[in-house]
KOLMARDO-870887 format. One line per field, with one value per residue (C-alpha): residue number from 1; x, y negated, z; chain. Coordinates in nm, 3 decimals. Each point is the difference from the previous one (the first is absolute). Layout:
// residues N
n c(NUM, ...);
xx c(X, ...);
yy c(Y, ...);
zz c(Z, ...);
chain c(A, ...);
//
This chain:
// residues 70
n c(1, 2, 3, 4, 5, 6, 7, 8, 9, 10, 11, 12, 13, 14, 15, 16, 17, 18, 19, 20, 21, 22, 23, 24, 25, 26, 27, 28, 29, 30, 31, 32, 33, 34, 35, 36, 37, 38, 39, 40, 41, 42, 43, 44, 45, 46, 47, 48, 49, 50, 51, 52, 53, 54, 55, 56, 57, 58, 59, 60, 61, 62, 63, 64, 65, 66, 67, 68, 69, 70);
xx c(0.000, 0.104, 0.073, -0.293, 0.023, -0.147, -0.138, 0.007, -0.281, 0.072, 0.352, -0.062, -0.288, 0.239, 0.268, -0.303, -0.015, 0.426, 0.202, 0.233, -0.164, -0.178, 0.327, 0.112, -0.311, 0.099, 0.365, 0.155, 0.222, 0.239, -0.278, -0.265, 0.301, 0.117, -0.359, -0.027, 0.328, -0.080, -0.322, 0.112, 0.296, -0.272, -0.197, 0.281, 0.062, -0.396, 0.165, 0.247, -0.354, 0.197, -0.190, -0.324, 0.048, 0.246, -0.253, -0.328, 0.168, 0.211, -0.343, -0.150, 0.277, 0.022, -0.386, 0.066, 0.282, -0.139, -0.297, 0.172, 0.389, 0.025);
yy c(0.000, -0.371, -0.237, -0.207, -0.349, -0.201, -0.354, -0.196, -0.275, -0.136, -0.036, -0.204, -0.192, -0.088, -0.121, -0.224, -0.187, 0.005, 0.102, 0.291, 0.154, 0.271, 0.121, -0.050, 0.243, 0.261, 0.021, -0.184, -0.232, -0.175, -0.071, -0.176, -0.218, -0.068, -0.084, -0.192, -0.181, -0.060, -0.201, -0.196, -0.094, -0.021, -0.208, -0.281, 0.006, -0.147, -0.370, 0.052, 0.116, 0.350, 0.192, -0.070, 0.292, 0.179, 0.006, 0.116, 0.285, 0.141, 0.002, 0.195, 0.252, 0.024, 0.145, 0.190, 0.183, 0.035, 0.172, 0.260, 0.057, 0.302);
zz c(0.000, -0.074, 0.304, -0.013, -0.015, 0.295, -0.015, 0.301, 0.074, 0.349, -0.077, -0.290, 0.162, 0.275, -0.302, -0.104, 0.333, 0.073, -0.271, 0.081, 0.308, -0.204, -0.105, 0.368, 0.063, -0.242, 0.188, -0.307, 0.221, -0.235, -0.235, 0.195, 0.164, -0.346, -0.096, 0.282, -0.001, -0.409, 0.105, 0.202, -0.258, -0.275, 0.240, 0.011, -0.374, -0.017, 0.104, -0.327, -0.232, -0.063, 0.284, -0.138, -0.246, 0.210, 0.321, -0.154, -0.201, 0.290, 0.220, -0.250, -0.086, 0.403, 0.025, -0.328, 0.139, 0.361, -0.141, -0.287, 0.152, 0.247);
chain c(A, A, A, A, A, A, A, A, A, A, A, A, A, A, A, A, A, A, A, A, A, A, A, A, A, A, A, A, A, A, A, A, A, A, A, A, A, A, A, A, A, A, A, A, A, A, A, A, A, A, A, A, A, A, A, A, A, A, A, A, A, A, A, A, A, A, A, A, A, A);
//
């Protein structure tokens, strides 16, 4: 039999509300503190325009990846 692949809903609805802390959830450490360290620089980079696209699409790859990664 094939390993099955899981999807994960409260981890990713807990990425919706703070980035990173689904994959904190799902025991992927370095991630969700790279997630969460990447906000926060993506954050900043809003006063120089640049983290208006950077922000948004990090957010959603964050909830897209706490939902499908195992």
């Amino acid at each position: 039999m094939a390993k099955e692949e899981q999807k994960h809903g409260i981890p990713a609805l807990l990425s919706f509300f703070i980035p990173g802390l689904g994959q904190l959830i799902k025991g992927d450490i370095g991630k969700g503190i790279l997630i969460i360290l990447g906000m926060i620089i993506s954050s900043i980079l809003i006063l120089i325009v640049v983290g208006i696209i950077t922000t948004p699409i990090l957010w959603i790859w964050n909830i897209y990846d706490a939902y499908n990664s195992n």
